[in-house]
VEXMARRO-461526 format. One record per residue: residue number from 1; z, x, y of N, C-alpha, C in turn; residue in one letter. Coordinates in pm, whole numbers, m for minus. Example, Ala and Ser with C-alpha at 12.3 -4.5 7.8 and 13.67 -1.06 7.14 Angstrom:
// residues 2
+------+--------+--------+--------+--------+--------+--------+--------+--------+--------+------+
| vose |   n.pz |   n.px |   n.py |  ca.pz |  ca.px |  ca.py |   c.pz |   c.px |   c.py | tipa |
+------+--------+--------+--------+--------+--------+--------+--------+--------+--------+------+
|    1 |    780 |   1319 |   m569 |    780 |   1230 |   m450 |    780 |   1320 |   m330 |    A |
|    2 |    708 |   1285 |   m225 |    714 |   1367 |   m106 |    787 |   1290 |      3 |    S |
+------+--------+--------+--------+--------+--------+--------+--------+--------+--------+------+
END
This chain:
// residues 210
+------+--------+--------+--------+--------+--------+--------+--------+--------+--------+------+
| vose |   n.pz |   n.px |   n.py |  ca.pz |  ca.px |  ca.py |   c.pz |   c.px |   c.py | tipa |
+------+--------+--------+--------+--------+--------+--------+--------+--------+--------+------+
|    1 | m14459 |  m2406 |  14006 | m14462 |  m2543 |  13957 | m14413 |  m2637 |  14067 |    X |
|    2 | m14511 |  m2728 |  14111 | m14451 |  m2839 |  14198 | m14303 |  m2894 |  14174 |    X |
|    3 | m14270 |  m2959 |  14257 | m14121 |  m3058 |  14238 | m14138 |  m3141 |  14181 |    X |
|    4 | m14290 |  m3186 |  14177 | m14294 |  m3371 |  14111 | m14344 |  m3315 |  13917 |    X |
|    5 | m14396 |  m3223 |  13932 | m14385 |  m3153 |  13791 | m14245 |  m3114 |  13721 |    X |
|    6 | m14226 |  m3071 |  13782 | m14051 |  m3036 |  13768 | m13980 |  m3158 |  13725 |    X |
|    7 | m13987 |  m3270 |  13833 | m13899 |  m3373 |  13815 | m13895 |  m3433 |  13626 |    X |
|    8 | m14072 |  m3436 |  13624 | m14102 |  m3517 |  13483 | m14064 |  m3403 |  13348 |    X |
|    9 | m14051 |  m3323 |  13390 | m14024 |  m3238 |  13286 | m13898 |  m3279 |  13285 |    X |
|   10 | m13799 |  m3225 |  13355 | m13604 |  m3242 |  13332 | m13592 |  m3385 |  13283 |    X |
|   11 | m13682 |  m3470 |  13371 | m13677 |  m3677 |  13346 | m13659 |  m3630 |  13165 |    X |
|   12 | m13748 |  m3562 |  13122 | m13810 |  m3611 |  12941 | m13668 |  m3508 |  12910 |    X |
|   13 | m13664 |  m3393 |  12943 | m13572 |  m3312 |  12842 | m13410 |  m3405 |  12863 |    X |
|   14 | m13358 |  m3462 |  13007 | m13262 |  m3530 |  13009 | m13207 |  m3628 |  12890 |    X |
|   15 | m13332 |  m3704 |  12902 | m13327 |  m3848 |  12826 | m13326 |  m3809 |  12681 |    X |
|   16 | m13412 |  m3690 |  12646 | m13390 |  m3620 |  12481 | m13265 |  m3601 |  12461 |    X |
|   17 | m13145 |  m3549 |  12544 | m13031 |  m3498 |  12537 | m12899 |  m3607 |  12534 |    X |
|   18 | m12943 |  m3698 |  12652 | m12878 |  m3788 |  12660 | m12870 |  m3885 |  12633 |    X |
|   19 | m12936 |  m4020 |  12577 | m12994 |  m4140 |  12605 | m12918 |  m4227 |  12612 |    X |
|   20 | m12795 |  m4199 |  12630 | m12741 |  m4325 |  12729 | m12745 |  m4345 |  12861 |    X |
|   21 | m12769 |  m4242 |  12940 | m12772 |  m4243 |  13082 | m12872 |  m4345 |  13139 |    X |
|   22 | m12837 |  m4419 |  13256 | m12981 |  m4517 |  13236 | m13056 |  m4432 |  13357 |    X |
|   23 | m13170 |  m4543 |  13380 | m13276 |  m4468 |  13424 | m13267 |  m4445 |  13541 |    X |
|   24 | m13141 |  m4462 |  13636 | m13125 |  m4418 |  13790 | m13038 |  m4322 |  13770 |    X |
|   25 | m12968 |  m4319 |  13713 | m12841 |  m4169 |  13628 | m12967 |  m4024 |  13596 |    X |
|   26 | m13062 |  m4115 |  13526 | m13159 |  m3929 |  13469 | m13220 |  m3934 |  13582 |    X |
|   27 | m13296 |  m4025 |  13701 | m13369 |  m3992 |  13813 | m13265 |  m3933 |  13915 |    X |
|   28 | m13199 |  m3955 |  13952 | m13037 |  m3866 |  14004 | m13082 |  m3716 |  13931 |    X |
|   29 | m13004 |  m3728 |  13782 | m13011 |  m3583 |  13768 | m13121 |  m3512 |  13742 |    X |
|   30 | m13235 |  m3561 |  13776 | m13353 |  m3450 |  13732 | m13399 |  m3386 |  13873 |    X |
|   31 | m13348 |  m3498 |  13955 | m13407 |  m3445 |  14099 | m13270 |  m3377 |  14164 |    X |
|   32 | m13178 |  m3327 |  14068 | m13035 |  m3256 |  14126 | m13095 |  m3132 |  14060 |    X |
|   33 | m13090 |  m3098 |  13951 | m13156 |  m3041 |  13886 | m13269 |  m2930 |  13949 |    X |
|   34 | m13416 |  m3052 |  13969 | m13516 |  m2993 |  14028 | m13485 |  m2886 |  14220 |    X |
|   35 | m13386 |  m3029 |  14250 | m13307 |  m2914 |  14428 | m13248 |  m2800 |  14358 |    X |
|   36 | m13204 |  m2808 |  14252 | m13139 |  m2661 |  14266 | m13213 |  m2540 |  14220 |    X |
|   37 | m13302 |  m2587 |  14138 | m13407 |  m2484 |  14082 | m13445 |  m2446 |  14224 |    X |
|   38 | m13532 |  m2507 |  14326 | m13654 |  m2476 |  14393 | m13587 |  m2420 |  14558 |    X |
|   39 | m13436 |  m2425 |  14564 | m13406 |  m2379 |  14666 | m13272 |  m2277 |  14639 |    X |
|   40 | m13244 |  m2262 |  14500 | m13171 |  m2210 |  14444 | m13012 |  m2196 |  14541 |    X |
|   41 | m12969 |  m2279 |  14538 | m12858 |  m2329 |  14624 | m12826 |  m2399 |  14516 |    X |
|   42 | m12678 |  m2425 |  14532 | m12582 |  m2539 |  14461 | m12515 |  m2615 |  14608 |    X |
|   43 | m12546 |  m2590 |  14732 | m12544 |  m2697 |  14832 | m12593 |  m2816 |  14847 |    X |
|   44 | m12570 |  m2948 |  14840 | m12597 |  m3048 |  14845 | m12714 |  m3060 |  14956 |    X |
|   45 | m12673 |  m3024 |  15063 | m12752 |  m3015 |  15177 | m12926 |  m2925 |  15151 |    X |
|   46 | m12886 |  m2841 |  15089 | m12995 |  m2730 |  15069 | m13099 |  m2813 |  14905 |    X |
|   47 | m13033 |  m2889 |  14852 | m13093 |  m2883 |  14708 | m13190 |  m3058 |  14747 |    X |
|   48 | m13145 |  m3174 |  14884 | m13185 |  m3236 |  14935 | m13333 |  m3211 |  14970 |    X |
|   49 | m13302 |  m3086 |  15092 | m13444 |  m3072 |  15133 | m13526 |  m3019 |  15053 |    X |
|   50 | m13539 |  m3015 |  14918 | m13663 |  m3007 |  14785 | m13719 |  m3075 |  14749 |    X |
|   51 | m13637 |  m3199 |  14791 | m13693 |  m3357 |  14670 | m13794 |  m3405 |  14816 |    X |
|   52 | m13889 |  m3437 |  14732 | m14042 |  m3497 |  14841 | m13966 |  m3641 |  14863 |    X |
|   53 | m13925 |  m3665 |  15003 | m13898 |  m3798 |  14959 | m13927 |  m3847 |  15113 |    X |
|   54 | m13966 |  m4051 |  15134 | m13949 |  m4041 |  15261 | m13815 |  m4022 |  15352 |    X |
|   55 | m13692 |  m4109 |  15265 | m13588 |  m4057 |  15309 | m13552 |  m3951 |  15415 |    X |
|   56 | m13473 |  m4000 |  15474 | m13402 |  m3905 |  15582 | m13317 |  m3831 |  15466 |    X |
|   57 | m13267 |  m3682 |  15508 | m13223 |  m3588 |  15471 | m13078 |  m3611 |  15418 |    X |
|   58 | m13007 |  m3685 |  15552 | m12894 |  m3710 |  15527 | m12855 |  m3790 |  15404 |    X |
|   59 | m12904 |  m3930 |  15432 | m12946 |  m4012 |  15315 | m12979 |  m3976 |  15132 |    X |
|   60 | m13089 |  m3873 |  15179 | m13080 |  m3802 |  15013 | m12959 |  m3711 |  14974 |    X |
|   61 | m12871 |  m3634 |  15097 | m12763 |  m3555 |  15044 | m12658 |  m3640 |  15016 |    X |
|   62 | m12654 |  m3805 |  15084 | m12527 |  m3900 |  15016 | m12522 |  m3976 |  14886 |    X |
|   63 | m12699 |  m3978 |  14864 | m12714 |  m4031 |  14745 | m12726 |  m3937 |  14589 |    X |
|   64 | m12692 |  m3753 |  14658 | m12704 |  m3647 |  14536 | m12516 |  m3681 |  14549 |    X |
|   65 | m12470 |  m3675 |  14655 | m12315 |  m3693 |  14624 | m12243 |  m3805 |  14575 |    X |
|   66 | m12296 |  m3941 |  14581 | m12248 |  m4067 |  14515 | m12268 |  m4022 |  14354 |    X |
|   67 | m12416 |  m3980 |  14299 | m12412 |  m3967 |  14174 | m12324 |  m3830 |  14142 |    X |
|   68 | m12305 |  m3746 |  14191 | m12142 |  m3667 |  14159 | m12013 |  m3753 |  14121 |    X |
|   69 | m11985 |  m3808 |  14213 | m11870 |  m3901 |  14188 | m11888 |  m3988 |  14148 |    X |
|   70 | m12002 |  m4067 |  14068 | m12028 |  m4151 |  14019 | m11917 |  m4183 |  13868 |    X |
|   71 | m11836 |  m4235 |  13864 | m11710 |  m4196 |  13716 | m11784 |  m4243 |  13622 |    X |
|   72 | m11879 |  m4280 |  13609 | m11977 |  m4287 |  13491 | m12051 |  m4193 |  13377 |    X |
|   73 | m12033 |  m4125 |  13520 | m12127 |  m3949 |  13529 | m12054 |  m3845 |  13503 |    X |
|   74 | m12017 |  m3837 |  13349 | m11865 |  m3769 |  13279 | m11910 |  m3653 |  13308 |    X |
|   75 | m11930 |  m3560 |  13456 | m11939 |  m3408 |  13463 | m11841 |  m3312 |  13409 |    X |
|   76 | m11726 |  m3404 |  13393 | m11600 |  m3284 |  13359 | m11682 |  m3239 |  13198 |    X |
|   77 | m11713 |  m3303 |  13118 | m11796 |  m3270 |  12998 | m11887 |  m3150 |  13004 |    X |
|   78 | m11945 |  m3083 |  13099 | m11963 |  m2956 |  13131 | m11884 |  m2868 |  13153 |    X |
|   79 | m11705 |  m2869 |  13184 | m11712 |  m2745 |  13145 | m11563 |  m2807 |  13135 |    X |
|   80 | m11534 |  m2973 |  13060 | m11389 |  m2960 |  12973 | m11351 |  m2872 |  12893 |    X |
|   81 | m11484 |  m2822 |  12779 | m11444 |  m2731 |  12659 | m11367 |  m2589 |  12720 |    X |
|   82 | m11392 |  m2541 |  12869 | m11362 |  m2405 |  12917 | m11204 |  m2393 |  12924 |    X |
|   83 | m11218 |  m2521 |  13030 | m11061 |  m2544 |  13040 | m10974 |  m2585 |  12931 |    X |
|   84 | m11034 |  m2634 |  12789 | m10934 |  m2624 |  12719 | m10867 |  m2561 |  12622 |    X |
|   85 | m11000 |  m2423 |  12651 | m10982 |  m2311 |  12574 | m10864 |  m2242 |  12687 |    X |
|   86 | m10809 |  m2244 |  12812 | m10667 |  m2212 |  12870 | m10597 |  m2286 |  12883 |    X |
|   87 | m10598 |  m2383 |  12819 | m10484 |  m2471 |  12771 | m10398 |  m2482 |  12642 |    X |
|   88 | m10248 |  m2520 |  12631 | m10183 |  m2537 |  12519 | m10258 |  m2568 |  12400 |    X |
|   89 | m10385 |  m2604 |  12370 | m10462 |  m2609 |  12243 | m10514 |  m2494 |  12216 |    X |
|   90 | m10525 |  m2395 |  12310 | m10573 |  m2298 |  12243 | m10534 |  m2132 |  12284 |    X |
|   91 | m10522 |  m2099 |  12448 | m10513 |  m1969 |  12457 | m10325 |  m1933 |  12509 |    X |
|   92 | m10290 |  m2070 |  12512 | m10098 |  m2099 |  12555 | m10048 |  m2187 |  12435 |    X |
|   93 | m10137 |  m2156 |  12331 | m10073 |  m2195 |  12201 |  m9980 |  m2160 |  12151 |    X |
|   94 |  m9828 |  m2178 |  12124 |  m9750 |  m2153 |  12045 |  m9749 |  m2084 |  11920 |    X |
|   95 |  m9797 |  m2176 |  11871 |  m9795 |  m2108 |  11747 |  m9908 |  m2029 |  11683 |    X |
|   96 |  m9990 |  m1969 |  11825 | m10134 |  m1865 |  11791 | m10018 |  m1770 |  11780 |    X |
|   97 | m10039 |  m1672 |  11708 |  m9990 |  m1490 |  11748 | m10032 |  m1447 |  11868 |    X |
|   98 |  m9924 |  m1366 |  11874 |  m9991 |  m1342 |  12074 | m10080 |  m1204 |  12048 |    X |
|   99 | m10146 |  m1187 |  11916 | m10273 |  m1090 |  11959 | m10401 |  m1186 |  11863 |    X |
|  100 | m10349 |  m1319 |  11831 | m10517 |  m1418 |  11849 | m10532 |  m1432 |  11966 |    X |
|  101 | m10396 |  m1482 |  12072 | m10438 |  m1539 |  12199 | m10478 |  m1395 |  12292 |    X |
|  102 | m10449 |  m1304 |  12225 | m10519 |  m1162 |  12308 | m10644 |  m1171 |  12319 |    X |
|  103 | m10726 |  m1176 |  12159 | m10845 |  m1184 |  12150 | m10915 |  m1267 |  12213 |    X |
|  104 | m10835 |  m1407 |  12237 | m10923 |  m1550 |  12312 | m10947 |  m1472 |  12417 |    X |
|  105 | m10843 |  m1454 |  12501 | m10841 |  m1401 |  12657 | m10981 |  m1327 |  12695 |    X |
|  106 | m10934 |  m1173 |  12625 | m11082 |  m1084 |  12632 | m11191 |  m1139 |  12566 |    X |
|  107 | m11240 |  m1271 |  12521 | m11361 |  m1349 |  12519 | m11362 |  m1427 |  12639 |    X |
|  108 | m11266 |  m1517 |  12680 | m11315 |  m1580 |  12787 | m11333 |  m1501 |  12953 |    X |
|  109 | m11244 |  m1397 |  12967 | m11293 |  m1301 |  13103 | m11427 |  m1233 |  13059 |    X |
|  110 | m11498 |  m1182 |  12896 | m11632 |  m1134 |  12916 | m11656 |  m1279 |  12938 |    X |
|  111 | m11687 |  m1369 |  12896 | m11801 |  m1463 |  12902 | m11775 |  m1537 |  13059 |    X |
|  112 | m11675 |  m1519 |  13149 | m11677 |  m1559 |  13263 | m11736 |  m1397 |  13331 |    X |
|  113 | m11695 |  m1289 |  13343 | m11822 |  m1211 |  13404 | m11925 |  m1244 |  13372 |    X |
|  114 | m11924 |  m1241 |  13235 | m12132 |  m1269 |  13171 | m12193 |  m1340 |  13283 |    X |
|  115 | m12060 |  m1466 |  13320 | m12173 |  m1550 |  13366 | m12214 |  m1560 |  13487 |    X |
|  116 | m12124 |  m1434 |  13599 | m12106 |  m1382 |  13712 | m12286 |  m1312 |  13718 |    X |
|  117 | m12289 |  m1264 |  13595 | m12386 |  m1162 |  13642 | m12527 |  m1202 |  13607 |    X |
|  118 | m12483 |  m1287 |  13542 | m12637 |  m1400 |  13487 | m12668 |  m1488 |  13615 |    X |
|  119 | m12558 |  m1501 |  13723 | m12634 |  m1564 |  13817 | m12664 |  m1488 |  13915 |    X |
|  120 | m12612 |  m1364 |  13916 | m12656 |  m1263 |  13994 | m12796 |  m1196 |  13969 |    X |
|  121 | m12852 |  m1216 |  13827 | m13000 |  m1202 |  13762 | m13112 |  m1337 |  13816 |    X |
|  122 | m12999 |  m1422 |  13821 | m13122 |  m1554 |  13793 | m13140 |  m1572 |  13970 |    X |
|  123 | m13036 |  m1600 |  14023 | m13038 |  m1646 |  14177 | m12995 |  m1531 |  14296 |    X |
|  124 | m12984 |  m1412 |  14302 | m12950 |  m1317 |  14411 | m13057 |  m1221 |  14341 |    X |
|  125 | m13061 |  m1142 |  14282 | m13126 |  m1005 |  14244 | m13252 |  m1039 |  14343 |    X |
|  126 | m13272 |   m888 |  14371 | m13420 |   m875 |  14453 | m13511 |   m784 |  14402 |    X |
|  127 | m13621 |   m774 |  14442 | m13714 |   m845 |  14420 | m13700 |   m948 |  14309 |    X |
|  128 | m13741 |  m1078 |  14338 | m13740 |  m1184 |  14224 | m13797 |  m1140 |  14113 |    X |
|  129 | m13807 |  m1109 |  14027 | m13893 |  m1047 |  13891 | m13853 |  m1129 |  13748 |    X |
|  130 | m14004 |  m1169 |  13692 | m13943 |  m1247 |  13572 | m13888 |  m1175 |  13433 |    X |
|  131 | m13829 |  m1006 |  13447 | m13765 |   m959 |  13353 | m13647 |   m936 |  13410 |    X |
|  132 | m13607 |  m1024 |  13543 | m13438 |  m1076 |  13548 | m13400 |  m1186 |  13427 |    X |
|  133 | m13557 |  m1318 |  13425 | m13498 |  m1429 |  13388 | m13459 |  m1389 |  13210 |    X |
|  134 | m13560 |  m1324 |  13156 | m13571 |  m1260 |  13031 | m13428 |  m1190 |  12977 |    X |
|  135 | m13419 |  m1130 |  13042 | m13280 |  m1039 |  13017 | m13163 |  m1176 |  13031 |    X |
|  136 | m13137 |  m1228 |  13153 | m13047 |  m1325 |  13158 | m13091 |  m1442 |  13022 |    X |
|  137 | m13173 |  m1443 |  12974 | m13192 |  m1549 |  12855 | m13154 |  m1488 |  12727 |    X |
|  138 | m13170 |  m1343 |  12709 | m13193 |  m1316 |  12620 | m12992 |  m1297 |  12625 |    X |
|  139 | m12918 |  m1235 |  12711 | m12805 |  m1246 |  12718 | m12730 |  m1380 |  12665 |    X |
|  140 | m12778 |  m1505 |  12746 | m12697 |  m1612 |  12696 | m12774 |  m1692 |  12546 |    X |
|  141 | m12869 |  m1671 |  12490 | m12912 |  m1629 |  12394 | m12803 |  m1574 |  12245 |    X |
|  142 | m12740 |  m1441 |  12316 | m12647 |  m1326 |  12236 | m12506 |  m1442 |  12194 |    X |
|  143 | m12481 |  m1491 |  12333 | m12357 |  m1595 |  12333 | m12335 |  m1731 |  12262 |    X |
|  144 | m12452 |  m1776 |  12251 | m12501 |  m1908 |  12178 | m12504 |  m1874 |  12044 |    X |
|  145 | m12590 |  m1780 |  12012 | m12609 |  m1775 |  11860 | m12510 |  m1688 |  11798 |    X |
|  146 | m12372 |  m1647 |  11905 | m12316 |  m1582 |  11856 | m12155 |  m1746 |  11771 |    X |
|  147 | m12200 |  m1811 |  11866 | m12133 |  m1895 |  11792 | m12192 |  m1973 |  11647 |    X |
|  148 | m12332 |  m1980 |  11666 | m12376 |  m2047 |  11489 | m12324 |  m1942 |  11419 |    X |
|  149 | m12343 |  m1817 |  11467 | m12331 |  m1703 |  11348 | m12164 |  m1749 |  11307 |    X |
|  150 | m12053 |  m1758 |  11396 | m11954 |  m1741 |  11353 | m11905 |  m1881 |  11249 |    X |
|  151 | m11995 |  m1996 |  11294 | m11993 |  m2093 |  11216 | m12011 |  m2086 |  11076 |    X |
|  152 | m12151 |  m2025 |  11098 | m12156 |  m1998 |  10936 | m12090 |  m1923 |  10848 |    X |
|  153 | m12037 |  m1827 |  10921 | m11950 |  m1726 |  10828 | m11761 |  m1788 |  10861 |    X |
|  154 | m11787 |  m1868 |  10912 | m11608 |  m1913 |  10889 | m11532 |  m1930 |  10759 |    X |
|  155 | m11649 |  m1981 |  10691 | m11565 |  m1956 |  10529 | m11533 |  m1853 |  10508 |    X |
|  156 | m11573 |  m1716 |  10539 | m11580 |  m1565 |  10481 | m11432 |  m1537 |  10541 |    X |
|  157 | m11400 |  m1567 |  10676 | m11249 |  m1529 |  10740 | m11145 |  m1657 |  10740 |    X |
|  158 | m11170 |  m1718 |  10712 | m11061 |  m1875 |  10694 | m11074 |  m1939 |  10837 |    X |
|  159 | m11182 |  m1966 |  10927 | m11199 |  m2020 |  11071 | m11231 |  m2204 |  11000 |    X |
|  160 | m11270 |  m2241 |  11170 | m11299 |  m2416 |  11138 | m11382 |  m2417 |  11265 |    X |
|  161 | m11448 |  m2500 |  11286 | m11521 |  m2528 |  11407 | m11464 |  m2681 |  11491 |    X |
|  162 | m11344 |  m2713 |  11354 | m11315 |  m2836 |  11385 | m11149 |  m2839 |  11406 |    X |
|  163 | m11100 |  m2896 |  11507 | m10946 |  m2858 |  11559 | m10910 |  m3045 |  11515 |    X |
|  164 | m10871 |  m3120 |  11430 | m10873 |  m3247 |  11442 | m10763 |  m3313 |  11528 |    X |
|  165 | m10655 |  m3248 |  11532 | m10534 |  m3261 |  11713 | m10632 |  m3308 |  11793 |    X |
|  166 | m10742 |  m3183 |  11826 | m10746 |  m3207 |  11991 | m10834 |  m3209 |  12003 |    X |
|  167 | m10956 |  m3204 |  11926 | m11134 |  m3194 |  11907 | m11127 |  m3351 |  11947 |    X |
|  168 | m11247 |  m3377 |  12059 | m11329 |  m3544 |  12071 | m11426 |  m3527 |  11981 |    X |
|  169 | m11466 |  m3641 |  11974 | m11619 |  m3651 |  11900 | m11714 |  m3691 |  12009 |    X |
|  170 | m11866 |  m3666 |  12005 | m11920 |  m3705 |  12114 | m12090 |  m3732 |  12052 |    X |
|  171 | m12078 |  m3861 |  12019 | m12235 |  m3921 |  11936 | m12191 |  m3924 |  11782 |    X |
|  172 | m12129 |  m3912 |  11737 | m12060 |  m3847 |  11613 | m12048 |  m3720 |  11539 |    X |
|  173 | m12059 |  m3648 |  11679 | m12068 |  m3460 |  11648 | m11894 |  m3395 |  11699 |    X |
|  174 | m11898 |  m3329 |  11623 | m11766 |  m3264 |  11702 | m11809 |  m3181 |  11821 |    X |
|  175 | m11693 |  m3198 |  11893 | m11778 |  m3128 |  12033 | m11795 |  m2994 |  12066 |    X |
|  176 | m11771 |  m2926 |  11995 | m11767 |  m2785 |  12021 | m11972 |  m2803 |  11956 |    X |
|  177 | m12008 |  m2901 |  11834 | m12143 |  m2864 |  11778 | m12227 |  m2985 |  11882 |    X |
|  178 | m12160 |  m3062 |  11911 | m12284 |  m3130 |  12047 | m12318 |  m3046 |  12155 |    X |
|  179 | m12212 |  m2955 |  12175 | m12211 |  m2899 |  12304 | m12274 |  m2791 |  12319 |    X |
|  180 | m12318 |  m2743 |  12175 | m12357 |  m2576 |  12158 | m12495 |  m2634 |  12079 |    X |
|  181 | m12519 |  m2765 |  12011 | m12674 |  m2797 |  12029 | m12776 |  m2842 |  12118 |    X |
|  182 | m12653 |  m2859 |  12240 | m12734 |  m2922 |  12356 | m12782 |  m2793 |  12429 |    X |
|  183 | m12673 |  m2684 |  12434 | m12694 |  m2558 |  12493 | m12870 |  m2512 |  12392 |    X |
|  184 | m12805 |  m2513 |  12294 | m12936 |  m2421 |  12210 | m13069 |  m2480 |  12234 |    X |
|  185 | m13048 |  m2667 |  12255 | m13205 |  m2740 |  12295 | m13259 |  m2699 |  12421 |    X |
|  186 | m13168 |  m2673 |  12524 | m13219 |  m2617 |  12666 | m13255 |  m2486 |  12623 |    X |
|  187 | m13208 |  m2377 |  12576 | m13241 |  m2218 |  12544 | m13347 |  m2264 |  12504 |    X |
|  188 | m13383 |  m2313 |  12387 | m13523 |  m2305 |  12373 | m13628 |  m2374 |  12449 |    X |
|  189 | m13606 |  m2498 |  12486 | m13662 |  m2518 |  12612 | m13676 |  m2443 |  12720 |    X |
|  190 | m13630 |  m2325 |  12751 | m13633 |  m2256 |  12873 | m13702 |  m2130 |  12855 |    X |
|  191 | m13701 |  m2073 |  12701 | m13809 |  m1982 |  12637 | m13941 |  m2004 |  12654 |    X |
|  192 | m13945 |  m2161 |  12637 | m14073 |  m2203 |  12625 | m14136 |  m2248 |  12781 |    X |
|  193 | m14066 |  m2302 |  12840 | m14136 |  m2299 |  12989 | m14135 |  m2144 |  13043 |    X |
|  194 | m14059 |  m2065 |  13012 | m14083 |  m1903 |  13085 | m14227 |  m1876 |  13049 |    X |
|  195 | m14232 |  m1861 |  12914 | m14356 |  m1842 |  12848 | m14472 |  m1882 |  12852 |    X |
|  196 | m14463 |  m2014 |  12876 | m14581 |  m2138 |  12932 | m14618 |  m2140 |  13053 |    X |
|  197 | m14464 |  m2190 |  13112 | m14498 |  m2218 |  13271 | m14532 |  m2159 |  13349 |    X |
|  198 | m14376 |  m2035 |  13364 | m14357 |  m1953 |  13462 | m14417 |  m1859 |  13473 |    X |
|  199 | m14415 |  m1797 |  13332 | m14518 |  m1645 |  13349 | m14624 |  m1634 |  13387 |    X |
|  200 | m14747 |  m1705 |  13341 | m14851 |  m1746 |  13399 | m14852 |  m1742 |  13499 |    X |
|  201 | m14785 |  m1834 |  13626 | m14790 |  m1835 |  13728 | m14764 |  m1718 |  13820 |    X |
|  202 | m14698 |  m1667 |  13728 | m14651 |  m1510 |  13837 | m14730 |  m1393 |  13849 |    X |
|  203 | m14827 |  m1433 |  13698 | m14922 |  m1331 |  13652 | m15029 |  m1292 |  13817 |    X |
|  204 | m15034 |  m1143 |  13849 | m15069 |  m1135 |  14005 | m15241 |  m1198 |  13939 |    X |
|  205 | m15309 |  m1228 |  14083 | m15480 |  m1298 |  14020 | m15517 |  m1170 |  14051 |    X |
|  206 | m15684 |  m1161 |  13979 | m15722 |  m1094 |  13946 | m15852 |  m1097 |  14038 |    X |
|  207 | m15859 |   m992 |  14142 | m15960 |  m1003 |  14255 | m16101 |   m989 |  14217 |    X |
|  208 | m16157 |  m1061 |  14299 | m16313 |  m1133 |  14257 | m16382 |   m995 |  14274 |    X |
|  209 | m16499 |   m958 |  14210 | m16594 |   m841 |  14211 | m16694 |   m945 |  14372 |    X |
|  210 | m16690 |   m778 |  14425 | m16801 |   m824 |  14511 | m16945 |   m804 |  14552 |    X |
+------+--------+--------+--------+--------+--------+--------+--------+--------+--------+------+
END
């Protein structure tokens, strides 16, 4: 899939997700986005030379780093919820029992390997093969829906999805359910371009009779 295909795709799924960002905030992140897909780097420098642009090089890597630091551009919101699951709200909680805060622990070291090895599927493994991306989907997949599941059955063990201390709200969702419907809108979005987009394309062609 081209870059300028790429771009309009992330442009539409962004603005579905977000719509406050204005329209130089989602053109920023679709073409941050699109560098990192197509050169699979998280280097500024490396995710630059993807975007078709006339721009000098340098120029596009100051303008992927202004919108980083842009304080508009609430990135800590990607991965506040992590850090505040090792914080006094939840895994240096007082008044947890120290074998709930056992249990937190051995969830957050699997789901930080998980995610060691999901990028070791998606961006290092060799030969590139699209039953890395499959397996790595179908994995974070297991993790996602392992939280609706626990949602729904929280009545059955006395749980909450809602901490009212220390939970934000974010659109008028609590954030643990904005954050895990935004996750679930990309999962399925990403089922569906594997399926659509990608596979197809990888499919080897099929040599002409002569």
């Amino acid at each position: 899939m081209s870059a300028n295909h790429l771009y309009h795709t992330w442009f539409h799924r962004i603005e579905q997700l977000w719509p406050g960002l204005r329209v130089t905030q989602l053109r920023n992140f679709a073409w941050l986005l699109v560098g990192i897909c197509l050169s699979h780097s998280v280097h500024l420098n490396d995710i630059a030379e993807q975007i078709p642009s006339r721009a000098k090089l340098l120029s596009l890597t100051r303008r992927l780093s202004r919108f980083l630091d842009n304080q508009h551009v609430r990135v800590r919101q990607l991965y506040g919820p992590i850090a505040r699951d090792l914080s006094a709200t939840h895994l240096l909680n007082p008044s947890w029992v120290g074998h709930a805060r056992f249990h937190l622990a051995w969830a957050l070291v699997f789901m930080g390997l998980s995610g060691l090895c999901n990028l070791y599927l998606i961006w290092f493994r060799r030969p590139h093969q699209l039953s890395s991306l499959y397996i790595s989907w179908a994995w974070q997949a297991c993790n996602i829906f392992g939280f609706w599941g626990a949602a729904v059955l929280e009545g059955a063990y006395g749980g909450s999805i809602v901490d009212p201390e220390f939970h934000l709200t974010i659109l008028g969702l609590n954030e643990n359910v904005f954050a895990f419907a935004s996750l679930t809108t990309i999962l399925l979005v990403s089922i569906v371009y594997l399926k659509t987009g990608l596979e197809p394309s990888m499919r080897p062609q099929s040599s002409m009779p002569s």
